[in-house]
PASE-410905 format. One line per 4 residues: for each residue z, x, y of N, C-alpha, C. Coordinates in steps of 0.05 Angstrom, whole numbers, plus 5000, padded with zeros to 4 digits. Each point is the difference from the previous one (the first is absolute). Example, Ala and Ser with C-alpha at 12.3 -4.5 7.8 and 13.67 -1.06 7.14 Angstrom:
BEGIN
5156/5264/4886/5000/4982/5024/5000/5018/5024; 4986/4993/5021/5001/5016/5024/5014/4985/5022
REM end
This chain:
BEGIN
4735/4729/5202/5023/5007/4983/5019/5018/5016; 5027/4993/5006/5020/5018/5011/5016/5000/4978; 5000/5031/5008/5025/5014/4971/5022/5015/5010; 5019/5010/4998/5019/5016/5006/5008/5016/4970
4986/5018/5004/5006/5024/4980/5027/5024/5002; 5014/4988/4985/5030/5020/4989/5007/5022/4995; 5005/5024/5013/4994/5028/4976/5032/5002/4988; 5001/5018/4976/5012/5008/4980/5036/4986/5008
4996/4979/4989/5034/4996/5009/5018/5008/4980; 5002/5005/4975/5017/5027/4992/5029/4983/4999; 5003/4967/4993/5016/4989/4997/5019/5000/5024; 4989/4998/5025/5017/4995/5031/4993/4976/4998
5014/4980/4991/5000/4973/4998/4999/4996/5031; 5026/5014/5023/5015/4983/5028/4971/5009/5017; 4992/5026/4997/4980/5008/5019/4973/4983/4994; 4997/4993/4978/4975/4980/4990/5001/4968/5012
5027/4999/4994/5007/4965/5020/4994/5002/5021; 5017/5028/5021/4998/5008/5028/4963/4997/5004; 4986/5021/4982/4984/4993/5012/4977/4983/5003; 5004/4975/4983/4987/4982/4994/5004/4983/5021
5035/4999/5014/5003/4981/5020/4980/5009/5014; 5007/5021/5021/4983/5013/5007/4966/4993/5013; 4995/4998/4986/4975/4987/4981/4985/4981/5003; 5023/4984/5013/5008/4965/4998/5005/4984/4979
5011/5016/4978/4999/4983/4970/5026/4985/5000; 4997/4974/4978/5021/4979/5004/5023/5018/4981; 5017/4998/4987/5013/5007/4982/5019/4972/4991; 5003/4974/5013/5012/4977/4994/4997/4994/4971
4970/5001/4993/4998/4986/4964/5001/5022/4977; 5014/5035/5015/5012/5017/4977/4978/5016/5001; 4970/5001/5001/4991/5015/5012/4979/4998/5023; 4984/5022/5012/4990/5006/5029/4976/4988/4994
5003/4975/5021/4967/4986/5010/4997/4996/5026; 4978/5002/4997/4983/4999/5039/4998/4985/5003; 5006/4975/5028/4991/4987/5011/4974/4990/5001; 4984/5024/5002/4973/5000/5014/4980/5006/4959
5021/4998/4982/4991/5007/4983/4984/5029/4986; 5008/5021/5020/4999/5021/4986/5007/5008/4981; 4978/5022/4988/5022/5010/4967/5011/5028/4995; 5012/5004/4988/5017/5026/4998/4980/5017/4976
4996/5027/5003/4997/5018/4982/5015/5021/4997; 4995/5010/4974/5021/5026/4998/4983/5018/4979; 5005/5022/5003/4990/5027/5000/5022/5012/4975; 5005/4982/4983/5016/5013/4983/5026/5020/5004
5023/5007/4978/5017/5015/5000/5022/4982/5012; 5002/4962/4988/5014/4991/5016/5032/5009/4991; 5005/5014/4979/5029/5005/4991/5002/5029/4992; 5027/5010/4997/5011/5024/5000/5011/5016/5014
5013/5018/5000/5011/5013/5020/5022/4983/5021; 4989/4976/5016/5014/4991/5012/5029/4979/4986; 5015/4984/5013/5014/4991/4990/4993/4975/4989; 4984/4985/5014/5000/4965/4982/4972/4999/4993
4991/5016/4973/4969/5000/4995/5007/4967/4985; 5010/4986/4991/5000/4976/4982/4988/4974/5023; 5017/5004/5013/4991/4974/5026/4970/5002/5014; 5000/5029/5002/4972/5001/5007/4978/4990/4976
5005/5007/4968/4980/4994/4986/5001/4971/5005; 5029/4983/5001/4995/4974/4999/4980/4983/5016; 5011/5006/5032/4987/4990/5025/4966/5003/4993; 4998/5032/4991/4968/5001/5004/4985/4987/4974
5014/4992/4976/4997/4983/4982/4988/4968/5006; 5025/4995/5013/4992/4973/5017/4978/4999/5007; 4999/5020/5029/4971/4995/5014/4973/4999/4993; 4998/5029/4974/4963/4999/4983/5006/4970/4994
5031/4992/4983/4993/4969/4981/4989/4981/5012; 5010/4995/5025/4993/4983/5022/4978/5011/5023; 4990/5011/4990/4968/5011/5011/5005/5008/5029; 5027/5009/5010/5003/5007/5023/4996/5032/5008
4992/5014/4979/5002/5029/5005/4979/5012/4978; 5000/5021/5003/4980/5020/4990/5023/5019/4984; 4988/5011/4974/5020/5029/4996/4983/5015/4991; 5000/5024/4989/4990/5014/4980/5019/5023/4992
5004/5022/4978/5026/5011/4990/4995/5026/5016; 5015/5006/5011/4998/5036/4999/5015/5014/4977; 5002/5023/4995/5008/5019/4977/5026/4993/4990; 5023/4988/5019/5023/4994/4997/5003/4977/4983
4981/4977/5014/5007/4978/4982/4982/5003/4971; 4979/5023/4994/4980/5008/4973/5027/5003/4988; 5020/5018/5003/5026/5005/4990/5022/4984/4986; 4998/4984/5020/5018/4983/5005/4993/4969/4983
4972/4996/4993/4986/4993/4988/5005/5010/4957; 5000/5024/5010/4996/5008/4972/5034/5000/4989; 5007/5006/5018/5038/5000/4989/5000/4973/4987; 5002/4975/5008/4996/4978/5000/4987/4993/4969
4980/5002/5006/4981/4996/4967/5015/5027/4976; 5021/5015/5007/5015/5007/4986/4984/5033/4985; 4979/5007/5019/4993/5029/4999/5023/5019/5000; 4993/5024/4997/5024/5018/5004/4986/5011/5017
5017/4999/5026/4998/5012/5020/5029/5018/5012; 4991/5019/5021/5020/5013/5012/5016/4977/5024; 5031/5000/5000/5000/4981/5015/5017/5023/5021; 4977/5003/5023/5018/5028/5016/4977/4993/5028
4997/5015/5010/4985/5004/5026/5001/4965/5015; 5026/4997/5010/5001/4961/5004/4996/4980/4970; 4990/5004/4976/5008/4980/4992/5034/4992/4992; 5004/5018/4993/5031/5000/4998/5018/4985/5019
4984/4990/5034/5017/4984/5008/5000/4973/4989; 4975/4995/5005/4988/4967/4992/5015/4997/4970; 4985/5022/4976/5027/4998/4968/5027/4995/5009; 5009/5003/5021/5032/5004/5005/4997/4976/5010
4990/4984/5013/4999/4975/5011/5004/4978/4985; 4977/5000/4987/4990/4995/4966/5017/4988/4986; 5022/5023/4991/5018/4998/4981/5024/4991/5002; 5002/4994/5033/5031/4977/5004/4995/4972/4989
4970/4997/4993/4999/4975/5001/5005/4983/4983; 5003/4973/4995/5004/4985/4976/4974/5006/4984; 5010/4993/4975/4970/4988/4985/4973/4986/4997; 5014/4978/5015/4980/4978/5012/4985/5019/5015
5008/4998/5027/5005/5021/5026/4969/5025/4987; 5006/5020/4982/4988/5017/5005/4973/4995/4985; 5001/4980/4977/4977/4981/4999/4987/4992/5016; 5005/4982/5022/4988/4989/5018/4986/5019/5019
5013/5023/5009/4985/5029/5026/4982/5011/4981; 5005/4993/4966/4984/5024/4990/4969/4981/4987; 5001/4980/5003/4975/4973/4993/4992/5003/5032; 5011/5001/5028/4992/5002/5019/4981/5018/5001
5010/5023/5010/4978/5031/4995/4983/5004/4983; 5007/4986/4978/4980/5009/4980/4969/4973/5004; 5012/4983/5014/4972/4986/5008/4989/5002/5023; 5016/5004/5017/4996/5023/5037/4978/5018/4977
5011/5022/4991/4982/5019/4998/4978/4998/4982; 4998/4972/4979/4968/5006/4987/4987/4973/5009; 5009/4987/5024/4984/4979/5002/4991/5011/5036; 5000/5025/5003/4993/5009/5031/4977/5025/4991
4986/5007/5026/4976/5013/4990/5008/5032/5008; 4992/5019/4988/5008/5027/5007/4993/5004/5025; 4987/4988/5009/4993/4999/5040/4980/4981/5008; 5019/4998/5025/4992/4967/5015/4969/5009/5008
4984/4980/5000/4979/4998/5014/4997/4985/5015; 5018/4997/5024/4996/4975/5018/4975/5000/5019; 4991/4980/5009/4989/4987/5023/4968/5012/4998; 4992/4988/4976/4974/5002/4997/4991/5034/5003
5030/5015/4992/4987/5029/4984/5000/5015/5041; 5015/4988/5010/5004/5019/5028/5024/5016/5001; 5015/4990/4973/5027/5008/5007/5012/5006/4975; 5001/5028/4992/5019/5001/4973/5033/5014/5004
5008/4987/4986/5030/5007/4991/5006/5016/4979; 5002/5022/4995/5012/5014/4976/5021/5021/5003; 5017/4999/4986/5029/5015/4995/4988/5026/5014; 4990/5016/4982/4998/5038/5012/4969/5000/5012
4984/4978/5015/4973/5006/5006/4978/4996/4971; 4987/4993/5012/4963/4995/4980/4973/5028/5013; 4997/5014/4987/4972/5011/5009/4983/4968/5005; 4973/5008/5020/4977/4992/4995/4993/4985/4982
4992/5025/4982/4985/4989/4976/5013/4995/4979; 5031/4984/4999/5022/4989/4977/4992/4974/5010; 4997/4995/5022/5003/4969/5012/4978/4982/4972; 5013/4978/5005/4994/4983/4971/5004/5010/4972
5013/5017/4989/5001/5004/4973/5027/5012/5000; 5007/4999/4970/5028/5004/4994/5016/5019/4969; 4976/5017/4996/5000/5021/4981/5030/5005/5007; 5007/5020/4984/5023/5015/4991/4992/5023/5024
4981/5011/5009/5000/5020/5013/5003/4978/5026; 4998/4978/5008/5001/4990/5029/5025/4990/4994; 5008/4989/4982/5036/4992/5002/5020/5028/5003; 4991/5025/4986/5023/5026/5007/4997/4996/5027
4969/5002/5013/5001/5011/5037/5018/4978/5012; 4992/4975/4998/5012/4972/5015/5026/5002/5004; 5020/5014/4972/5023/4999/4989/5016/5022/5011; 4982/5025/4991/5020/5022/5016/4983/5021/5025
4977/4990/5003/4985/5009/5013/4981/5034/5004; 4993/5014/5014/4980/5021/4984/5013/5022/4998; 5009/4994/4976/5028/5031/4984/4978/5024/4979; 5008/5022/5010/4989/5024/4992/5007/5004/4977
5019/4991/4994/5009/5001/4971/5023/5029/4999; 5010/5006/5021/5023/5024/5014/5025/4986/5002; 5012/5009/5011/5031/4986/5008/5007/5015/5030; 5004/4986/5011/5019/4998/5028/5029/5026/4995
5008/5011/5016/5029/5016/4997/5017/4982/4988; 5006/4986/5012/5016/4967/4986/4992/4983/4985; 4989/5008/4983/4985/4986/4978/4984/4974/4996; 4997/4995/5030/4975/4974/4999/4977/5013/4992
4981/4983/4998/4963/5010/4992/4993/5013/5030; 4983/5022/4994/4985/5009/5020/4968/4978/5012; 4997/4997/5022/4982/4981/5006/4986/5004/5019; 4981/4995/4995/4976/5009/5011/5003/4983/5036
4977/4999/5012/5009/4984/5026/4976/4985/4994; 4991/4984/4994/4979/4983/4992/4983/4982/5023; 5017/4993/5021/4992/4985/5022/4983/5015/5015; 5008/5030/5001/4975/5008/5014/4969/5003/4993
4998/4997/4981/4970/4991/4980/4985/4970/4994; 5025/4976/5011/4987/4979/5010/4981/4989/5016; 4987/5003/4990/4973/4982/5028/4993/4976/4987; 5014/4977/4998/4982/4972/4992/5009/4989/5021
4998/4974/4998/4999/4975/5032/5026/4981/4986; 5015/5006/4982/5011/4986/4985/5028/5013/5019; 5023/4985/5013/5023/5016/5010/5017/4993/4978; 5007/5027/4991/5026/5005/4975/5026/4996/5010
5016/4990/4995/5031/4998/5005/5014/5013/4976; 5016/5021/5008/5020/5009/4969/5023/5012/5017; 5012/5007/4975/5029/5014/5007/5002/5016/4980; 5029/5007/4983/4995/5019/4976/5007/5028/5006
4999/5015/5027/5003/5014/5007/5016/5002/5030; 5030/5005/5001/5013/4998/5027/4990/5005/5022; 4991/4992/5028/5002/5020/5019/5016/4981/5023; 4999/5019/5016/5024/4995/5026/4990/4971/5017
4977/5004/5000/4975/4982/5011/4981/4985/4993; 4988/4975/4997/4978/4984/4983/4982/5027/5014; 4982/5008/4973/4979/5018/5007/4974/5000/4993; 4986/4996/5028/4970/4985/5002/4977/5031/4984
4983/4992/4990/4987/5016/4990/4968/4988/4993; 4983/5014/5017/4970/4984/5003/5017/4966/4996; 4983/4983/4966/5005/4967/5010/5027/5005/4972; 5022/5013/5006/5016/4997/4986/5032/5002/5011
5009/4991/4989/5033/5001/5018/5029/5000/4985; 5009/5016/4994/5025/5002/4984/5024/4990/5018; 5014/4978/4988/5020/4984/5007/5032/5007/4989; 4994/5014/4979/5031/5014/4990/5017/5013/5025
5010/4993/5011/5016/5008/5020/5034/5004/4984; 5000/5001/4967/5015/5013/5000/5040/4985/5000; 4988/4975/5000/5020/4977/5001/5037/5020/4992; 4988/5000/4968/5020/5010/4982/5013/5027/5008
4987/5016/5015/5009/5018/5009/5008/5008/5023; 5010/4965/5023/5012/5003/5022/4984/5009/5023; 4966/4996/4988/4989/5005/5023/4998/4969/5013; 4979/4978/4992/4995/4975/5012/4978/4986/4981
5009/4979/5000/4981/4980/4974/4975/4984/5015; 4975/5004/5003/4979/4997/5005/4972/4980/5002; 4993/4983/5016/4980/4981/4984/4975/5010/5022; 4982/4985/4990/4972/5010/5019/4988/4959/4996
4995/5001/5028/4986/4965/5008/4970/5000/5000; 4991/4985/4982/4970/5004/4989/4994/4969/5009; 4972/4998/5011/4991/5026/5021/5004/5001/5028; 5018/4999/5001/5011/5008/5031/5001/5022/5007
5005/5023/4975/5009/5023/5004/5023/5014/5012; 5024/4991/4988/5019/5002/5020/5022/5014/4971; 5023/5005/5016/5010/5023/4986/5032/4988/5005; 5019/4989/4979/5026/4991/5011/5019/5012/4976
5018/5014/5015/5024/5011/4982/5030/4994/5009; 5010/4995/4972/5030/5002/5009/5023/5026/4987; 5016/5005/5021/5018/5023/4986/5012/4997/4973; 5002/5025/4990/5012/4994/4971/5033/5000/5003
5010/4989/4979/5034/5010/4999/5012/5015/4985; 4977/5020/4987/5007/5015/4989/5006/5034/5005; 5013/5022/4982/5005/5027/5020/4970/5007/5001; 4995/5012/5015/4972/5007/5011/5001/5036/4980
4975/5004/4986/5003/5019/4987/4965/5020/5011; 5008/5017/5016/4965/5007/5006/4990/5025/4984; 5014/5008/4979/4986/5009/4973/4980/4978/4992; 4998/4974/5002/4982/4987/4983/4978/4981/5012
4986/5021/5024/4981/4998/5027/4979/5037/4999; 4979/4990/4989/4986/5019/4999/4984/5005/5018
REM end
């Protein structure tokens, strides 16, 4: 099984194409297929903040439908999710772009993105277990001993990962560093958390490089182990690189 795992694209539709070409992905039949038949995964948080979160839900819509890709939700799309099914939610910290997206649209139109996502997100698993359990994918990281189960206490960690229940100066959750307490044989792929650099940790590796924030949008080549990024086009903001 060859995968190419996505971190946090944050609705950078151009840097997601960029780096799918990249990649070697076709883009001729509207969305990205391999030649060689590889599949795409993603690490959740595919909308918000950036500018075209709608095209991205579409494209990666396509792909689960057509069995070409992997997803699972990070906290953005739990959100984004719940707006949708018509919860009352805050629409602030990025959802307010995607709502703003949202709402140009026709009728039909916002029907159709909003039957999309809403089956993206309950017909995908809160984290991938690919390749016979060597390889998990989850939005903010899995402890150990979450792997296979999906309580309410393993969907908060998956979702926003290991928060003290504090707040940040800037009002994100305070979080724990969780990767350093990993020891299984299982290599974790996540994002969820910005840094300047994919960052290796014992068998774990954070791919958020931070797309939306003008640092560079990220994939990791399974199992090759290989690391390919492309620049973002966005203003580069390094408040939001811990």
């Amino acid at each position: 099984m060859k995968i190419d795992i996505i971190g946090d694209i944050h609705g950078c539709f151009n840097e997601f194409e960029s780096l799918t070409e990249k990649l070697g992905y076709d883009w001729s039949s509207g969305i990205p297929v391999h030649p060689e038949n590889r599949k795409l995964s993603f690490v959740g948080d595919l909308t918000d903040r950036g500018p075209s979160s709608l095209k991205v839900i579409e494209v990666v819509f396509h792909l689960v439908k057509e069995g070409k890709a992997f997803y699972s939700p990070g906290n953005h799309c739990n959100k984004l999710y719940r707006y949708f099914l018509g919860n009352n939610v805050q629409i602030s910290h990025g959802l307010e772009t995607t709502v703003a997206e949202y709402e140009t649209l026709s009728r039909p139109k916002q029907e159709e993105v909003k039957k999309q996502f809403i089956w993206l997100y309950e017909s995908s698993p809160l984290y991938q277990v690919l390749d016979k359990g060597n390889l998990i994918v989850a939005h903010a990281g899995i402890r150990e001993e979450y792997i296979g189960k999906t309580s309410n206490a393993v969907k908060t960690f998956v979702l926003y990962g290991d928060i003290t229940g504090k707040k940040n100066p800037d009002g994100t959750p305070e979080r724990r560093d969780w990767a350093q307490h990993y020891h299984g044989n299982a290599l974790i792929v996540y994002g969820h958390t910005p840094v300047k650099e994919p960052r290796r940790t014992k068998r774990t590796i954070n791919i958020d490089t931070g797309a939306v924030f003008g640092n560079k949008l990220t994939a990791f080549r399974y199992p090759e182990d290989q690391l390919i990024s492309v620049d973002s086009s966005l203003p580069y903001d390094e408040s939001r690189f811990r």
